[in-house]
N, C-alpha and C positions, 0 to 999 in steps of 0.2 A: 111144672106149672100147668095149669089146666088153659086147655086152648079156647079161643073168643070165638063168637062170630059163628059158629058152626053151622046156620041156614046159608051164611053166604059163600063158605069152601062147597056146602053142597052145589048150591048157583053155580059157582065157578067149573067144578068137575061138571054139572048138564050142560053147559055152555063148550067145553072142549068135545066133549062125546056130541052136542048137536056139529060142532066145525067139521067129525068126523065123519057123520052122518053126512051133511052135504059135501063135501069130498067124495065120498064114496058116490052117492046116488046123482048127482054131477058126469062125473067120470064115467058111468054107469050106463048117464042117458046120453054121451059122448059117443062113444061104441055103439051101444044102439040106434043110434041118429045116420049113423055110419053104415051099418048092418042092413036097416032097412034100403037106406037111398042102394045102396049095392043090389039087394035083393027085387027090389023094383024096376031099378035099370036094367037088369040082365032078363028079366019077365017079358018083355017086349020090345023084340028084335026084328019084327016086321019093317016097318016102315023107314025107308030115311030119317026123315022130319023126325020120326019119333027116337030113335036112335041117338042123335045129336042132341034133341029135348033131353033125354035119358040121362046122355052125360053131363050133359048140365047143370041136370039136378044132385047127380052125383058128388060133379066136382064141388057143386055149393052146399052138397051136405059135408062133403068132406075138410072144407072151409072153415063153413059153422060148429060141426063137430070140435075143430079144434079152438075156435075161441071159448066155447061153450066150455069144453077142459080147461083151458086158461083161466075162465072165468071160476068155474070152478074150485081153482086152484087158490085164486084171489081171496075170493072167499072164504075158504079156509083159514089161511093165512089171518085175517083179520078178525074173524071169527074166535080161533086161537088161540091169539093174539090178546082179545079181551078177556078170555078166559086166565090166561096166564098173567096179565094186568090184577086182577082180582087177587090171584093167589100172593102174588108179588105184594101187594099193599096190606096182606095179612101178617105176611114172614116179616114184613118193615113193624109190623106194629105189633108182632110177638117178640121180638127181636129186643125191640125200644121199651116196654115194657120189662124183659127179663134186665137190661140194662140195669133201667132202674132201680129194680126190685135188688138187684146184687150189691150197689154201690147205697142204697139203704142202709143195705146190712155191715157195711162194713165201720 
């Protein structure tokens, strides 16, 4: 049987590759957010005040970092999520269709 719907299995596949996309560039700017506060902390070892400021920012990038993954991660998931909701309510309704079409014929 010839499949339905073909602009919206497209939808559905851009919609998993976007989940994947933010997954990736999430995680991406997680490490990065990490990298720099490290790279800026360790740059300016002069001062007390500054030193303590330093790790501060550090440890709250390192914080942020990780909700921002989490967050990430979330979003994926849901993202996903809907994408696979789409494909799901096609298989339901090629599925109920081929049903049909069989008990037709019999």
């Amino acid at each position: 049987m010839e499949q339905r719907y073909r602009v919206l299995r497209i939808v559905a596949t851009l919609i998993k590759v976007l989940a994947w996309i933010v997954l990736v560039l999430g995680l991406l700017g997680a490490i990065l957010l990490v990298i720099g506060a490290v790279a800026g902390g360790l740059g300016g070892l002069g001062a007390r005040a500054y030193r303590d400021l330093a790790m501060n920012t550090t440890i709250g990038a390192v914080v942020g970092a990780i909700i921002m993954g989490l967050g990430s991660v979330l979003y994926f998931l849901f993202i996903y999520a809907a994408g696979e909701l789409i494909h799901l309510l096609l298989d339901i309704e090629q599925n109920t269709r081929e049903t049909a079409y069989y008990l037709k014929t019999r």
